[in-house]
PyMOL Python script that loads the backbone (N, CA, C, O; Angstrom):
from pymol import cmd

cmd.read_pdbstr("""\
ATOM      1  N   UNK A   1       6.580  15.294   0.173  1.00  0.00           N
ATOM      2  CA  UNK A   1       7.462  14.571  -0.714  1.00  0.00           C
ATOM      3  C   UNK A   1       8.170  15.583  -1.611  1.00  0.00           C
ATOM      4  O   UNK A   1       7.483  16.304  -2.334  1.00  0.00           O
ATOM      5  N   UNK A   2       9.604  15.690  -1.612  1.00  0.00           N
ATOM      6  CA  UNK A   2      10.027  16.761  -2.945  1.00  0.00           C
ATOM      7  C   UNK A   2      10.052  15.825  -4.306  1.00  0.00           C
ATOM      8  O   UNK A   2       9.630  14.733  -4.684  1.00  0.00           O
ATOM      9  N   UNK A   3      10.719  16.806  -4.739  1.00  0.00           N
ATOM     10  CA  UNK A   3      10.533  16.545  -6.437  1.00  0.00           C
ATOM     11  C   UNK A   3      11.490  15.336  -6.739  1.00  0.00           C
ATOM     12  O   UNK A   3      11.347  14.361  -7.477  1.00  0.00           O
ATOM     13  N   UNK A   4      12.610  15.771  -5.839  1.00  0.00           N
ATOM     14  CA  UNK A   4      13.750  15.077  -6.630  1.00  0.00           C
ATOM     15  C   UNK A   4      13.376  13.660  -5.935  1.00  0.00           C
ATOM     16  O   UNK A   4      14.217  12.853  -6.331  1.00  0.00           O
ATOM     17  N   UNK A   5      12.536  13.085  -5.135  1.00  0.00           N
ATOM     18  CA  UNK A   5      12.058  11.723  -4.974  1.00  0.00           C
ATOM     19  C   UNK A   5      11.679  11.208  -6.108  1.00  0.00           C
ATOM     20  O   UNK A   5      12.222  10.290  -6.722  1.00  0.00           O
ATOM     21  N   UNK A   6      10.281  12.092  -6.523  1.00  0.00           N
ATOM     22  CA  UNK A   6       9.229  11.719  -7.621  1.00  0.00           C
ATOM     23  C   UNK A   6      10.555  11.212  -8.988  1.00  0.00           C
ATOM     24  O   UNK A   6      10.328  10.160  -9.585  1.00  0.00           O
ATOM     25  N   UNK A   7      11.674  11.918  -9.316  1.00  0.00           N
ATOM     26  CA  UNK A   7      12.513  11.917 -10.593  1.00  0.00           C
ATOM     27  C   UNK A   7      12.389  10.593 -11.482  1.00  0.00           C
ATOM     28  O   UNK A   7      12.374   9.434 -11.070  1.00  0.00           O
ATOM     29  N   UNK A   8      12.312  11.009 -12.696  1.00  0.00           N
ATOM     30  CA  UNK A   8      12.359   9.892 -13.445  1.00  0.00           C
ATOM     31  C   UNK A   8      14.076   9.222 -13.438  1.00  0.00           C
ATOM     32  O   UNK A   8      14.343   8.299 -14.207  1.00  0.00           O
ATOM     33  N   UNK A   9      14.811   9.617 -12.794  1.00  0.00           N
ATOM     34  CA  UNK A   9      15.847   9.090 -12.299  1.00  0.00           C
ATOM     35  C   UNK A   9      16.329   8.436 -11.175  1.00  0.00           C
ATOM     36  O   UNK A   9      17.386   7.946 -10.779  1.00  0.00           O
ATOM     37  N   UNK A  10      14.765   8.657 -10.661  1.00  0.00           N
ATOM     38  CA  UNK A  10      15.371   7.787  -8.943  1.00  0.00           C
ATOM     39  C   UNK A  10      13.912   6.632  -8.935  1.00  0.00           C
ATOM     40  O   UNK A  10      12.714   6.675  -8.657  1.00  0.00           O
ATOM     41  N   UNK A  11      14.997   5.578  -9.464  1.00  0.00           N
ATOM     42  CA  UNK A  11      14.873   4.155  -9.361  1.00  0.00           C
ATOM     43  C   UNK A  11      13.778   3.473  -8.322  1.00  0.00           C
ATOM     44  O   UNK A  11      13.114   2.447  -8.473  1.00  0.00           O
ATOM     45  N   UNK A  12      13.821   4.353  -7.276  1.00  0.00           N
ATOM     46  CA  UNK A  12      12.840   4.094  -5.941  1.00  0.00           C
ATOM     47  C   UNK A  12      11.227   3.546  -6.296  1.00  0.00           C
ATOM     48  O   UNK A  12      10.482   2.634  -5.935  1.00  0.00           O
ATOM     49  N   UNK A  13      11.203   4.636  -7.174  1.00  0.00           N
ATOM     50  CA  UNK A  13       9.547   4.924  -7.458  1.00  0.00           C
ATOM     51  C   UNK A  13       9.232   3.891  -8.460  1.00  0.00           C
ATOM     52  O   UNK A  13      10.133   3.760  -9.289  1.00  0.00           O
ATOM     53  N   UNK A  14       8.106   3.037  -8.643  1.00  0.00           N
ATOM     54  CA  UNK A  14       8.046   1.991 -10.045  1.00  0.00           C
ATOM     55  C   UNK A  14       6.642   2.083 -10.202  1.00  0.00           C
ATOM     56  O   UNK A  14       5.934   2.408  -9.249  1.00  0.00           O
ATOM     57  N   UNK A  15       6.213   1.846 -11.226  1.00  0.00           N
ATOM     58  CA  UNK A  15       5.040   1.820 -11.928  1.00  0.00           C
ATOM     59  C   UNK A  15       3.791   0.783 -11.155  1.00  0.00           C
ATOM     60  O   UNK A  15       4.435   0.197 -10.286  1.00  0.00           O
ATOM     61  N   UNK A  16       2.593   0.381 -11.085  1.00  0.00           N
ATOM     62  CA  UNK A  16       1.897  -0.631 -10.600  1.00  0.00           C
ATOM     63  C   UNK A  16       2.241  -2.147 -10.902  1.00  0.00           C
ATOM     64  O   UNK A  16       2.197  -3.157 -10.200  1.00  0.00           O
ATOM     65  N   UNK A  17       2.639  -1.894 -12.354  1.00  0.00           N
ATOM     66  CA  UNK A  17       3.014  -3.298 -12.778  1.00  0.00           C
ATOM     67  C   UNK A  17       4.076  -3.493 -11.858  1.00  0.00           C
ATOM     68  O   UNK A  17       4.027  -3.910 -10.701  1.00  0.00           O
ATOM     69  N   UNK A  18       5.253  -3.053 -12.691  1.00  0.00           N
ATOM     70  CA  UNK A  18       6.172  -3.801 -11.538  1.00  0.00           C
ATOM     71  C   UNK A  18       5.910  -3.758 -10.296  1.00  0.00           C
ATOM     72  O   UNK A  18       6.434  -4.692  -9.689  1.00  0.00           O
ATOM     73  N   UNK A  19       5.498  -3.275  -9.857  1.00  0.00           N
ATOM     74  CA  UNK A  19       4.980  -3.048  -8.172  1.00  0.00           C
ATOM     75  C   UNK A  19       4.271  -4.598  -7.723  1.00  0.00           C
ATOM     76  O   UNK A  19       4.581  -5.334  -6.786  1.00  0.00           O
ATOM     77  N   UNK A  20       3.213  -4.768  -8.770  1.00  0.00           N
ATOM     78  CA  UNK A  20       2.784  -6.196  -8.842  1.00  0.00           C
ATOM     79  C   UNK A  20       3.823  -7.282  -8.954  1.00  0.00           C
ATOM     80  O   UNK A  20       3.945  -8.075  -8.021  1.00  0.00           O
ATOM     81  N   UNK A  21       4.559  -7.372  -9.999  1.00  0.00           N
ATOM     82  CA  UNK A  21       5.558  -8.025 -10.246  1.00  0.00           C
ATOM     83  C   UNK A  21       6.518  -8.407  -9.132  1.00  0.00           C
ATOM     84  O   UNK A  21       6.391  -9.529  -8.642  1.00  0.00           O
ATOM     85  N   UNK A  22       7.216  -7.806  -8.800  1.00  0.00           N
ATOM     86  CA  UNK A  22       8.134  -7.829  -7.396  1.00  0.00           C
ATOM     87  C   UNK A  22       7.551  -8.880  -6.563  1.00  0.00           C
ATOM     88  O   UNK A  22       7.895 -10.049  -6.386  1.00  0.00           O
ATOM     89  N   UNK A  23       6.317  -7.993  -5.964  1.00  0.00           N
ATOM     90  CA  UNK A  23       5.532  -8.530  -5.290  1.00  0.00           C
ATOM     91  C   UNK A  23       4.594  -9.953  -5.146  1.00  0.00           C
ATOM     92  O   UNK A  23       4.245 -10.547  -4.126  1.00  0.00           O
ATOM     93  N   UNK A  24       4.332 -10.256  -6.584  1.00  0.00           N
ATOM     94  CA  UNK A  24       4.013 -11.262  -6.653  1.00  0.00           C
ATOM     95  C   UNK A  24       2.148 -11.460  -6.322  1.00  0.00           C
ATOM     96  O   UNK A  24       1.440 -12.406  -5.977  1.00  0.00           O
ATOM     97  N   UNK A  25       1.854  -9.682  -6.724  1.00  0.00           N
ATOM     98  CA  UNK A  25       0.311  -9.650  -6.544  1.00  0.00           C
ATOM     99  C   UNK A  25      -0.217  -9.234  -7.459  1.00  0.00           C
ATOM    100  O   UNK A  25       0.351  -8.643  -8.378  1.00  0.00           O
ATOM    101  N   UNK A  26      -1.645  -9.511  -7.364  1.00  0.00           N
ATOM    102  CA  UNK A  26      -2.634  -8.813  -8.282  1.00  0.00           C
ATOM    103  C   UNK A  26      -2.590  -7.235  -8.210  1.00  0.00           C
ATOM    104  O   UNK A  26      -2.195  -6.624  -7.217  1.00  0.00           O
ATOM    105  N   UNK A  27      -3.069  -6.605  -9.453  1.00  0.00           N
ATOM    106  CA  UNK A  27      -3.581  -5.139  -9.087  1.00  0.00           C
ATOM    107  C   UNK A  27      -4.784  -4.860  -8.018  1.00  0.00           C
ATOM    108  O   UNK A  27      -5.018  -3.750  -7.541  1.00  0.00           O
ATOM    109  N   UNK A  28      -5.486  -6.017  -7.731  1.00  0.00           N
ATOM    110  CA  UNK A  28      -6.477  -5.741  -7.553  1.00  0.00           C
ATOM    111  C   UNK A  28      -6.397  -5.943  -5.633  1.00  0.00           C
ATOM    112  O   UNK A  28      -7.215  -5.680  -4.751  1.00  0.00           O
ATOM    113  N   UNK A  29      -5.029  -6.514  -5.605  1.00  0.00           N
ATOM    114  CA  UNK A  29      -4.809  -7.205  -4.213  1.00  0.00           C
ATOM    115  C   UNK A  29      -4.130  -5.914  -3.592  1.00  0.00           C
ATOM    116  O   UNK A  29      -4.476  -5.501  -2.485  1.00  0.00           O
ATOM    117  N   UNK A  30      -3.168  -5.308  -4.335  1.00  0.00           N
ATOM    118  CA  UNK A  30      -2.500  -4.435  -4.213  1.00  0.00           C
ATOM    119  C   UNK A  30      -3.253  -2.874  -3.835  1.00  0.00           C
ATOM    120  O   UNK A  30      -2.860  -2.186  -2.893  1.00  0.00           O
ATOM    121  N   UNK A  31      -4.182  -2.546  -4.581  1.00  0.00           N
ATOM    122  CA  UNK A  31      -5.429  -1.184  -4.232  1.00  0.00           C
ATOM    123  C   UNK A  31      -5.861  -1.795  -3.089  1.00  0.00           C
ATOM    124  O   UNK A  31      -5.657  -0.964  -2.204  1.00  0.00           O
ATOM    125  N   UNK A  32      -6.327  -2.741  -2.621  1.00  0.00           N
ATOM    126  CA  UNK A  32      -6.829  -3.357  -1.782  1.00  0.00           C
ATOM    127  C   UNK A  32      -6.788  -3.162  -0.511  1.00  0.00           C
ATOM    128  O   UNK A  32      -7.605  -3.013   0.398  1.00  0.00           O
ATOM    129  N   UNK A  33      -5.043  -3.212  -0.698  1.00  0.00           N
ATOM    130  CA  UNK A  33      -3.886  -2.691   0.410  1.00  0.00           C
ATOM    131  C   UNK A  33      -3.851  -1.126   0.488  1.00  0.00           C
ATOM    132  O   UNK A  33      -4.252  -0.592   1.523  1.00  0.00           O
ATOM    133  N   UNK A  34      -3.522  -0.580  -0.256  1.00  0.00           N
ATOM    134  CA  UNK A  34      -3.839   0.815  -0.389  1.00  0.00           C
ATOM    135  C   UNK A  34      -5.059   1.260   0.268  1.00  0.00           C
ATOM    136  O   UNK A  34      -4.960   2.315   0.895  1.00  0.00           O
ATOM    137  N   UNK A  35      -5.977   0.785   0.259  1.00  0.00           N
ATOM    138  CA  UNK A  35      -7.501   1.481   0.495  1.00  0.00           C
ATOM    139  C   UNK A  35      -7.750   1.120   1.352  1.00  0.00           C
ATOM    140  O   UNK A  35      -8.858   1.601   1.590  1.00  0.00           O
ATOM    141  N   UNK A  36      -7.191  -0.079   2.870  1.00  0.00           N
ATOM    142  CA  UNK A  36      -7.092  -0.395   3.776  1.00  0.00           C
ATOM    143  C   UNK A  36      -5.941   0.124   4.329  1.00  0.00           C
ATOM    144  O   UNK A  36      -5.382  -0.695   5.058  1.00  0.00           O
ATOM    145  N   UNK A  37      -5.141   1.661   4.209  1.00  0.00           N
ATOM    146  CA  UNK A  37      -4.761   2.454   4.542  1.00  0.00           C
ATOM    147  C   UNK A  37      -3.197   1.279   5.252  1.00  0.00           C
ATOM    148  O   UNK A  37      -2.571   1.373   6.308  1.00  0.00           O
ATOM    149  N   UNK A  38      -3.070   0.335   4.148  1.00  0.00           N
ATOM    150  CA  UNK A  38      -1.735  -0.387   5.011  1.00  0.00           C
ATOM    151  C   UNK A  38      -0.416   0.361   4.662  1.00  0.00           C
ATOM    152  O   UNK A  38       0.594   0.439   5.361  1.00  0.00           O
ATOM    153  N   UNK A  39      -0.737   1.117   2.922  1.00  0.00           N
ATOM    154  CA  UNK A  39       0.142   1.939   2.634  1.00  0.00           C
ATOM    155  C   UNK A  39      -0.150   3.798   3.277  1.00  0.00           C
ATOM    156  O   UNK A  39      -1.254   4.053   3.757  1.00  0.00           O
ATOM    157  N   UNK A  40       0.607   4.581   3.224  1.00  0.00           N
ATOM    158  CA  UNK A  40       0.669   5.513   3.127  1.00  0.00           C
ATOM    159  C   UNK A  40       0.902   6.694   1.950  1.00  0.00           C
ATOM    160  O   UNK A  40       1.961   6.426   1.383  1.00  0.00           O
ATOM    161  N   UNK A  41       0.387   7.713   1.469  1.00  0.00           N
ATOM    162  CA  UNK A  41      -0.044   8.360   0.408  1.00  0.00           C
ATOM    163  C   UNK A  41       1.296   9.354   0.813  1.00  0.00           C
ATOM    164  O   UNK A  41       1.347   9.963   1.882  1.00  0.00           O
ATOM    165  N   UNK A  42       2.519   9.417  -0.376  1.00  0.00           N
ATOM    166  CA  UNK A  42       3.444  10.571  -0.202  1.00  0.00           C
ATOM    167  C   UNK A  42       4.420   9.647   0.343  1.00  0.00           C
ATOM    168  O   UNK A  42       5.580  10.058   0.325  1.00  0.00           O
ATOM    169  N   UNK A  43       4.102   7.850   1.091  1.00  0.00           N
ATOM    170  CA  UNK A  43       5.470   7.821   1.696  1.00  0.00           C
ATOM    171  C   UNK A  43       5.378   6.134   0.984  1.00  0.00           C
ATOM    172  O   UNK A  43       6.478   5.718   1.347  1.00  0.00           O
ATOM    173  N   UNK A  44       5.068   5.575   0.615  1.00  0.00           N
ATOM    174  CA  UNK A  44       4.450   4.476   0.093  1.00  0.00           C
ATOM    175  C   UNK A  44       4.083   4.875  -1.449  1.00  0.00           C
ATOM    176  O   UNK A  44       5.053   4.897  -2.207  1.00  0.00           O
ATOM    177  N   UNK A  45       3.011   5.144  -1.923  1.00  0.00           N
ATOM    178  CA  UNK A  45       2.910   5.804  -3.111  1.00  0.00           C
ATOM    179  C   UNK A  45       2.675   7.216  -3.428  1.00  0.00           C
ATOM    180  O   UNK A  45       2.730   8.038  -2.513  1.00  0.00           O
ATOM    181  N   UNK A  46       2.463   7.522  -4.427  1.00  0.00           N
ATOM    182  CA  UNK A  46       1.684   9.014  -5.513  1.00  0.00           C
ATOM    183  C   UNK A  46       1.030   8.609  -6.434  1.00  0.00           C
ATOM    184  O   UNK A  46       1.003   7.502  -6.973  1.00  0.00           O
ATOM    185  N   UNK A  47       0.409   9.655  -6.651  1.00  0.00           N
ATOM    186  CA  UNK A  47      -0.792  10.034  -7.728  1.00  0.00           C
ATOM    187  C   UNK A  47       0.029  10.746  -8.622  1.00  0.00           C
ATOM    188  O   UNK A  47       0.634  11.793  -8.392  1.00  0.00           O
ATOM    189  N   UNK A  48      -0.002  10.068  -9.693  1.00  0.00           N
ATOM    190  CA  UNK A  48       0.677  10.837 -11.040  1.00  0.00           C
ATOM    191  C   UNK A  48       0.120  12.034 -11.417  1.00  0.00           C
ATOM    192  O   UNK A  48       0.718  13.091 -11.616  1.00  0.00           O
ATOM    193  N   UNK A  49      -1.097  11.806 -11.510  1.00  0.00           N
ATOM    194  CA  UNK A  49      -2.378  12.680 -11.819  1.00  0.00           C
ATOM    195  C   UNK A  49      -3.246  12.965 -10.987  1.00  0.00           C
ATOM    196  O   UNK A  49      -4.002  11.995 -11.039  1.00  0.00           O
ATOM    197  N   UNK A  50      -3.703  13.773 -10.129  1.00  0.00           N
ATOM    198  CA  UNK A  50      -4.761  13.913  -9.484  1.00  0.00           C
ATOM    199  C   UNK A  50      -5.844  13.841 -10.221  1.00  0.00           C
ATOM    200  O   UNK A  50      -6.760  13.019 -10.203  1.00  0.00           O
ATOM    201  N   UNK A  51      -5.647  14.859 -10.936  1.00  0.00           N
ATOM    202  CA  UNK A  51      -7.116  15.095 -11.722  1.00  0.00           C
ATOM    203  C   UNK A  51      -7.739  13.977 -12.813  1.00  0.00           C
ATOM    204  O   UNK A  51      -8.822  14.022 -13.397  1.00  0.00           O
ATOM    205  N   UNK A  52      -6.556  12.837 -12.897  1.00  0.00           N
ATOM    206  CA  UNK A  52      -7.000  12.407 -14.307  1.00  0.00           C
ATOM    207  C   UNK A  52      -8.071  11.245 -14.077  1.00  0.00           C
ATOM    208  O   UNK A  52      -7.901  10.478 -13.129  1.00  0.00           O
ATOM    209  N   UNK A  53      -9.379  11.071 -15.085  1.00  0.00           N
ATOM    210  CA  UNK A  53      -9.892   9.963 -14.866  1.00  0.00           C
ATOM    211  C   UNK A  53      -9.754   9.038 -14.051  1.00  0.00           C
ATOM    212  O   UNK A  53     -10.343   8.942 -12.975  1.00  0.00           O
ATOM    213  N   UNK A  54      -8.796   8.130 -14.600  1.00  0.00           N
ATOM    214  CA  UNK A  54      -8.163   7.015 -14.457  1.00  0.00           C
ATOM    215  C   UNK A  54      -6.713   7.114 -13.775  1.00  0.00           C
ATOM    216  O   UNK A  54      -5.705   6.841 -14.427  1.00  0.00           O
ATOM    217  N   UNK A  55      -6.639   7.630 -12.057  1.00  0.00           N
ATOM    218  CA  UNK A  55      -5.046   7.690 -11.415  1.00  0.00           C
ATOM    219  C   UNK A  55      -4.277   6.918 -11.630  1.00  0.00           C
ATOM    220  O   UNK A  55      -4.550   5.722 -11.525  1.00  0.00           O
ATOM    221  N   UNK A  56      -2.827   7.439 -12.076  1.00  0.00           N
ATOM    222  CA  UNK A  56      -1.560   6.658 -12.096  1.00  0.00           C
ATOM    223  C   UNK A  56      -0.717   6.322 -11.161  1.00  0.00           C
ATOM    224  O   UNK A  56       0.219   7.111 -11.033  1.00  0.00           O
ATOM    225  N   UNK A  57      -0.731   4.952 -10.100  1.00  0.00           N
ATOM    226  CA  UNK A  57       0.125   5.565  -8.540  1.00  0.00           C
ATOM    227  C   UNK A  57       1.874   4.921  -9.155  1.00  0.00           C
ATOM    228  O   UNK A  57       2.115   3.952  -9.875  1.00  0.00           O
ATOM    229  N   UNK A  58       2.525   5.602  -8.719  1.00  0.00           N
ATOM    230  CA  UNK A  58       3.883   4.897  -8.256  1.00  0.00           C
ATOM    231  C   UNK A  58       4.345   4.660  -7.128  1.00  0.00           C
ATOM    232  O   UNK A  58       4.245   5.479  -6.214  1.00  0.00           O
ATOM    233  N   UNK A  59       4.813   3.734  -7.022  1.00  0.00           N
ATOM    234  CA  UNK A  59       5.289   3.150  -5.340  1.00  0.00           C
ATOM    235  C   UNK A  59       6.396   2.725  -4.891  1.00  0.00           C
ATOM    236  O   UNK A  59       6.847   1.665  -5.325  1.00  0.00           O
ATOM    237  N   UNK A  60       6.892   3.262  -4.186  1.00  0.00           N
ATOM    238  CA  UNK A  60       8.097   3.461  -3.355  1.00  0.00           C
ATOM    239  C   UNK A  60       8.188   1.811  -3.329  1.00  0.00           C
ATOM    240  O   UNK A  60       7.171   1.261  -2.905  1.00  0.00           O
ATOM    241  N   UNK A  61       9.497   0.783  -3.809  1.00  0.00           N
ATOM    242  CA  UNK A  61       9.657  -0.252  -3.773  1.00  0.00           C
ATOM    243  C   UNK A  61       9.824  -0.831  -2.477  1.00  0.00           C
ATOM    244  O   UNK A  61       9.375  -1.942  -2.196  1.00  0.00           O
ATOM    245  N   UNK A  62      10.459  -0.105  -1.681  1.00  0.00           N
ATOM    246  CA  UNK A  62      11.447  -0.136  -0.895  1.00  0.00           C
ATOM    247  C   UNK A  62      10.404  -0.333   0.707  1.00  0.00           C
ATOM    248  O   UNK A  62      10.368  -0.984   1.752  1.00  0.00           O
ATOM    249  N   UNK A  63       9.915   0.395   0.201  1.00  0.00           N
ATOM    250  CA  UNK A  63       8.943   0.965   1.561  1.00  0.00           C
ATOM    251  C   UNK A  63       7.535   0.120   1.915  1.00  0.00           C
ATOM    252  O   UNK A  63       6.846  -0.035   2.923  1.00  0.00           O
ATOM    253  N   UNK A  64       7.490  -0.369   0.433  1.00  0.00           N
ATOM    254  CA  UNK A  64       5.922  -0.968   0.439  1.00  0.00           C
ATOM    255  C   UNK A  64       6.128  -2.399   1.106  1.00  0.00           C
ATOM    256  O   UNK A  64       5.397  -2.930   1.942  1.00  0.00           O
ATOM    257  N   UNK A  65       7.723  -3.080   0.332  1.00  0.00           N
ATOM    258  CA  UNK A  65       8.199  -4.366   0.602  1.00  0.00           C
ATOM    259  C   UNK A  65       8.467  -4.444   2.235  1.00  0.00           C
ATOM    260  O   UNK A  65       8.080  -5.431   2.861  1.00  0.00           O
ATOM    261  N   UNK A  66       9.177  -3.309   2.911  1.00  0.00           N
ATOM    262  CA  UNK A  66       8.977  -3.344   4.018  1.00  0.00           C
ATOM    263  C   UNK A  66       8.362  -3.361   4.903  1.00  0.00           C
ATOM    264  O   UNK A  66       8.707  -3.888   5.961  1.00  0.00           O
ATOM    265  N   UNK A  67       6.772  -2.513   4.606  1.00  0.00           N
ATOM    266  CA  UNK A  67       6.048  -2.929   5.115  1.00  0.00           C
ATOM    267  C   UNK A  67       4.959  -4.206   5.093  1.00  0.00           C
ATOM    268  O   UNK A  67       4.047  -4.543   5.847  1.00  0.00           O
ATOM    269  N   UNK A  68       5.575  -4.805   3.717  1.00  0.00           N
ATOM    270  CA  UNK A  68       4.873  -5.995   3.632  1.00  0.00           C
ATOM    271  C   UNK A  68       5.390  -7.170   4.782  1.00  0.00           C
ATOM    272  O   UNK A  68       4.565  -8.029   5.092  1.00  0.00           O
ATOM    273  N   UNK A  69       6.744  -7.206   5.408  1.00  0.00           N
ATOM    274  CA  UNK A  69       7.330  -8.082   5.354  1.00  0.00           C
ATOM    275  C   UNK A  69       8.129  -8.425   4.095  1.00  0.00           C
ATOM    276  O   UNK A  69       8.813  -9.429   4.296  1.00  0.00           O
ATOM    277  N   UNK A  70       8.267  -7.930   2.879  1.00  0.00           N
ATOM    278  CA  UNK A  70       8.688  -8.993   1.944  1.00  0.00           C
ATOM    279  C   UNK A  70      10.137  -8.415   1.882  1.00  0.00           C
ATOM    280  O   UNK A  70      10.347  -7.234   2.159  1.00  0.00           O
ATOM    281  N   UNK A  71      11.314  -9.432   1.442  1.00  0.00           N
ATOM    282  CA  UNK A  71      12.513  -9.284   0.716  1.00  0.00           C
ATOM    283  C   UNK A  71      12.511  -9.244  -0.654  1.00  0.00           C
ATOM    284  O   UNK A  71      12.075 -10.260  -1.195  1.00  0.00           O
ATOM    285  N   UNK A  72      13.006  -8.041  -1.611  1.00  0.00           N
ATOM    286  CA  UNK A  72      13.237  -8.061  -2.749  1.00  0.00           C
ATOM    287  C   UNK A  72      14.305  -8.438  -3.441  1.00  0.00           C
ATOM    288  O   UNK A  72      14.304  -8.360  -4.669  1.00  0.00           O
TER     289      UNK A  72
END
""", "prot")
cmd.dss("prot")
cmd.show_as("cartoon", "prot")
cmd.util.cbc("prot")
cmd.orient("prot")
């Protein structure tokens, strides 16, 4: 993944909430998906933080909805 994806200027990438939001899921439905490897790590989401406690992912809107099936 380069940098200029990750940018706090490219709209692509959104926080969990909204990620939920859009979507119309729980956080809890959403890791769920993640950890049943439906997303992909680098093309689907990131780790804000590797190291930190508590990981921050952001997720590719675009990519996740597509692979949901869903229209945004």
């Amino acid at each position: 993944m380069n940098k200029k994806a990750k940018s706090k200027t490219d709209h692509s990438w959104v926080s969990t909430t909204v990620m939920m939001t859009l979507l119309g899921v729980s956080r809890e439905h959403l890791y769920r998906l993640r950890e049943r490897k439906r997303f992909t790590k680098g093309t689907h989401y990131y780790v804000v933080d590797e190291d930190a406690y508590r990981p921050t992912y952001r997720w590719h809107k675009t990519r996740v909805a597509e692979t949901l099936g869903v229209k945004l």
